[in-house]
C-alpha positions as CSV (number, residue, x, y, z in Angstrom):
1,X,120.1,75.0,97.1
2,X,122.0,78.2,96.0
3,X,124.8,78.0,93.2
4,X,128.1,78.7,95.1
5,X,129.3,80.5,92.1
6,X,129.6,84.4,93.0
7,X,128.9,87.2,90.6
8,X,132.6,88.8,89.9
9,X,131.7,92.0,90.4
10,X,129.9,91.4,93.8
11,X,133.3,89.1,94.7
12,X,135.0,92.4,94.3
13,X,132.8,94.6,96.2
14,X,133.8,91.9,98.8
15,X,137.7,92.3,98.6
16,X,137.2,96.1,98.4
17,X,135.7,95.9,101.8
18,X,138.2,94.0,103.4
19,X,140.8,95.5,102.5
20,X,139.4,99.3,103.2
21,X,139.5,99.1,107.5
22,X,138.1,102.8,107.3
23,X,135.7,102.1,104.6
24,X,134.0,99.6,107.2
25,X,134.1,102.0,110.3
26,X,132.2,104.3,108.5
27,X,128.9,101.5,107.0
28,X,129.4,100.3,110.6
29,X,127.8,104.0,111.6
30,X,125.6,103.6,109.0
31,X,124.1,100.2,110.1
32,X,123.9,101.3,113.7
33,X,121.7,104.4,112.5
34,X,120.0,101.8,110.5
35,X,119.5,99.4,113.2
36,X,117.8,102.2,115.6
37,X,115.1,102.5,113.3
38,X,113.8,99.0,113.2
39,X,110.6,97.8,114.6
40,X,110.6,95.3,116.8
41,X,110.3,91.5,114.4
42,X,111.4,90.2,111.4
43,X,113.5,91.6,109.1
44,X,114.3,91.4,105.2
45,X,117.1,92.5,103.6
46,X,117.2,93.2,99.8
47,X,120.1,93.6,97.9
48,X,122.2,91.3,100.1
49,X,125.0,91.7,97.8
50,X,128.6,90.3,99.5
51,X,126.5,90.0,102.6
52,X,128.2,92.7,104.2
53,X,125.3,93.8,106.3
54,X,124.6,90.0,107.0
55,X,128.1,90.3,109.3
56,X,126.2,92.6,111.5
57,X,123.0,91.2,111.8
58,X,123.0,87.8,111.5
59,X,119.7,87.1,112.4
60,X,118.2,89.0,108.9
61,X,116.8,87.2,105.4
62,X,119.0,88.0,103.4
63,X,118.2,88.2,99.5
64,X,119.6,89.0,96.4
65,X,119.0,89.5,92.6
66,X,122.4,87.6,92.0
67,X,123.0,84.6,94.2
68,X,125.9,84.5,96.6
69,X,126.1,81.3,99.1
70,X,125.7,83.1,102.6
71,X,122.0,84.4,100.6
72,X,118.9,82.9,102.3
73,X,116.8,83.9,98.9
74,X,117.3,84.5,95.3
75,X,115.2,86.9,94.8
76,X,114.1,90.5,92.6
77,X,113.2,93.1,95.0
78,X,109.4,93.8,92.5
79,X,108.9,90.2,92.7
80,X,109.8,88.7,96.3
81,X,108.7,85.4,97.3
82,X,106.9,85.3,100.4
83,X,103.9,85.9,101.6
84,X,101.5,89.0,102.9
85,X,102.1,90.5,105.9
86,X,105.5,88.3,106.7
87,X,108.4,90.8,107.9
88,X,108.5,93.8,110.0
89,X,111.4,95.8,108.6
90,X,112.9,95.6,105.1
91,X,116.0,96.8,105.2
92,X,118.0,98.1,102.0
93,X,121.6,99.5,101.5
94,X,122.3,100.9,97.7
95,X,119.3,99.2,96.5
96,X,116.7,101.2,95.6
97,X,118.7,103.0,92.7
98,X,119.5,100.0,91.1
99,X,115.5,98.4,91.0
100,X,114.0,99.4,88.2
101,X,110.9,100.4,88.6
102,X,110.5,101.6,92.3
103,X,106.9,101.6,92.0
104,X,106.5,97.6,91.6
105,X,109.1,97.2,94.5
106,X,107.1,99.8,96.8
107,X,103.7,97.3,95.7
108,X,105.9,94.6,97.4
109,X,106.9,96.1,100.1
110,X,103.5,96.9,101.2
111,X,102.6,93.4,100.8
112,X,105.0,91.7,102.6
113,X,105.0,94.1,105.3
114,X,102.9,93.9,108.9
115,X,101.2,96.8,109.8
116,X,104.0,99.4,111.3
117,X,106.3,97.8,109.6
118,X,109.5,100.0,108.0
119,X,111.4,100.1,104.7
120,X,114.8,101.4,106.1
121,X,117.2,102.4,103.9
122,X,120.5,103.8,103.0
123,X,121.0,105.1,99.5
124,X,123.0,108.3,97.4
125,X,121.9,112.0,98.3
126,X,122.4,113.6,95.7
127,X,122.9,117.3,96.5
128,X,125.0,120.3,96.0
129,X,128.3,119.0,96.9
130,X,127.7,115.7,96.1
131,X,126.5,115.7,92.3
132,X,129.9,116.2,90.7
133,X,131.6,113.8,93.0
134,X,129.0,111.2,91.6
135,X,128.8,112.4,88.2
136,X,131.8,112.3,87.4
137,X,133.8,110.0,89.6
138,X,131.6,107.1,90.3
139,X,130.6,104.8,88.0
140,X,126.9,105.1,88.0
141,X,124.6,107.4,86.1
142,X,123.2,110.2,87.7
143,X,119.3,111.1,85.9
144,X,117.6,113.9,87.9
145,X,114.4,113.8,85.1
146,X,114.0,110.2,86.0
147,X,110.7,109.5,87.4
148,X,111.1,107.5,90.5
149,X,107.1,106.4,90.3
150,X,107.3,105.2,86.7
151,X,104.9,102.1,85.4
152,X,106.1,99.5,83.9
153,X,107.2,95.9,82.9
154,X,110.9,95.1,84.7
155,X,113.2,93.5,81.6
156,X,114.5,89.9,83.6
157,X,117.3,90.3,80.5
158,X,118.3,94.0,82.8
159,X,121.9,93.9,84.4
160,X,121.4,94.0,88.3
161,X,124.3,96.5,88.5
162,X,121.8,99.1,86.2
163,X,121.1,102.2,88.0
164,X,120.0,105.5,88.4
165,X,121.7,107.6,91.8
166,X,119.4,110.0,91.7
167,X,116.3,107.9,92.2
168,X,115.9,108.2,96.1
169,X,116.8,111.8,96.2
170,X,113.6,112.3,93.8
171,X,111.4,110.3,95.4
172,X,112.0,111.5,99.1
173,X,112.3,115.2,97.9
174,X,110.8,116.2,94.2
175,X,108.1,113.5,94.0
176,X,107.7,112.9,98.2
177,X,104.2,114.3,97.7
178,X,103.3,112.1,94.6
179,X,104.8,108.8,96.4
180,X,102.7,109.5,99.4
181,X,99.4,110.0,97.4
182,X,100.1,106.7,95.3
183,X,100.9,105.0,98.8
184,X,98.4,106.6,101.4
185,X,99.9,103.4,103.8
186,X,102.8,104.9,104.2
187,X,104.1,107.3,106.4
188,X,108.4,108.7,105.9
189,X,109.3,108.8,109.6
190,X,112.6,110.1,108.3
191,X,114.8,111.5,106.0
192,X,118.0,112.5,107.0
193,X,121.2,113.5,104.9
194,X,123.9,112.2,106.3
195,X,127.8,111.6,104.9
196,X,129.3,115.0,104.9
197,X,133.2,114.4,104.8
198,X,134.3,110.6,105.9
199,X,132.4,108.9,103.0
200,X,133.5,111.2,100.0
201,X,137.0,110.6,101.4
202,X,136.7,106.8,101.7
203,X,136.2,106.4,98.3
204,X,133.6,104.1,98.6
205,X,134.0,101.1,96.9
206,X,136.9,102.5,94.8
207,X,140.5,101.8,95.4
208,X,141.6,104.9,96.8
209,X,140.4,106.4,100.1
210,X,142.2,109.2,101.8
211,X,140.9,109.1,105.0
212,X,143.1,106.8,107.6
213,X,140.9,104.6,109.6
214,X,142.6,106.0,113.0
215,X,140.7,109.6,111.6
216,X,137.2,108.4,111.2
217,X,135.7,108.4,114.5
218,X,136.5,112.7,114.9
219,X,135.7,112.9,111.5
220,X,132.0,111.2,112.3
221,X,131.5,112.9,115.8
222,X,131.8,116.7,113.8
223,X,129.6,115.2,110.9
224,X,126.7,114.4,113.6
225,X,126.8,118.0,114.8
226,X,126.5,119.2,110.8
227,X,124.9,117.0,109.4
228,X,121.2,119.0,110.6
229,X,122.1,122.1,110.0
230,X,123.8,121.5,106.5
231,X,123.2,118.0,105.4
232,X,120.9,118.7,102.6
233,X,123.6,120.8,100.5
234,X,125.9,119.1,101.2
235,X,125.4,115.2,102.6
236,X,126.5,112.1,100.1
237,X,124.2,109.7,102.0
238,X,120.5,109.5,102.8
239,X,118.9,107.8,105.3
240,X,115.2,107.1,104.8
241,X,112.7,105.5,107.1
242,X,109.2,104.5,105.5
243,X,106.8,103.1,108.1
244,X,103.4,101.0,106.9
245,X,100.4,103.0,108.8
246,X,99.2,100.6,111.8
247,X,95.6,98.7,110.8
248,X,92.7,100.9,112.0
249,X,91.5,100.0,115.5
């Protein structure tokens, strides 16, 4: 059975989110954008957190580092227990900067995935516009000379809340070439920047925000026209799809 007791800092991630109304019309674009990439099966969530995405899709395994009560599994994302070839989508929201060594987690996911399955996620773009808003007004580090594809020996003594923001926008831009040749099984279906205005003005997870929730739906709509044409200077979100390559025959 799962302890009930709930890690302090993920019980506030869960108050922030109820009492931010526009904060939760804009993840509820983001998990509709992730939800159009699934594949048709199973899917696993990592990083389940205060089982916000959990809310809107029920039907998910939902895991965590830290364990929460509405969890299904107690679990780190480079050491997940279940078997080959079990789930058809792994899903991840503001996880993948926080594992520590990317690589191990990647080995996982191409375990536990069927073939043409997807790792769909949702994590920081870091680019023009958005570095200094992260650098210097959000909590977590931001490492550009990290190396997303790094060996090594995760520390079980690591905080989960240790991270690196700029890990996904290496992997998918810098080192894209270098993550495909040390994963020939995977294909990126996509990677789009996304997050121009409403998110920035949120706040996030912060206490402030400074966009009303009435405003957020315009504010989306002109984003999804931008978004292609400028998204990579200036987008604070990216959406990236990974799909395992279909067995042969």
């Amino acid at each position: 059975m799962i302890p009930q007791a709930v890690d302090a800092r993920i019980a506030e991630h869960g108050r922030r989110w109820r009492e931010k109304p526009a904060l939760r019309e804009i993840y509820l674009d983001l998990y509709r954008r992730m939800a159009a990439e699934l594949a048709a099966g199973t899917t696993l969530e990592i990083g389940g957190g205060a089982g916000i995405f959990k809310e809107y899709a029920p039907d998910v395994v939902t895991t965590d580092i830290l364990a929460a009560p509405w969890l299904d599994l107690v679990a780190d994302a480079q050491f997940l227990p279940v078997g080959p070839a079990t789930f058809d989508n792994i899903v991840m929201f503001d996880v993948l900067h926080h594992i520590e060594f990317p690589r191990r987690f990647l080995y996982e996911a191409s375990r536990v995935l069927r073939p043409g399955g997807r790792i769909i996620m949702v994590e920081p773009a870091i680019t023009p516009l958005s570095w200094p808003f992260y650098r210097w007004l959000h909590p977590e580090p931001v490492d550009l000379s990290a190396d997303p594809l790094h060996e090594g020996r995760p520390e079980f003594s690591r905080d989960a809340f240790d991270a690196n923001q700029a890990i996904p926008t290496r992997l998918m831009a810098r080192d894209r070439r270098r993550f495909l040749a040390a994963f020939p099984e995977f294909i990126i279906r996509r990677r789009s920047w996304l997050s121009l205005l409403a998110y920035p003005l949120s706040g996030g997870f912060q206490p402030w925000c400074l966009i009303p929730r009435r405003c957020v739906a315009p504010v989306l709509w002109i984003e999804n026209i931008l978004a292609p044409i400028v998204g990579r200077l200036f987008g604070f979100r990216l959406l990236i799809v990974i799909e395992k390559r279909a067995a042969a025959g």
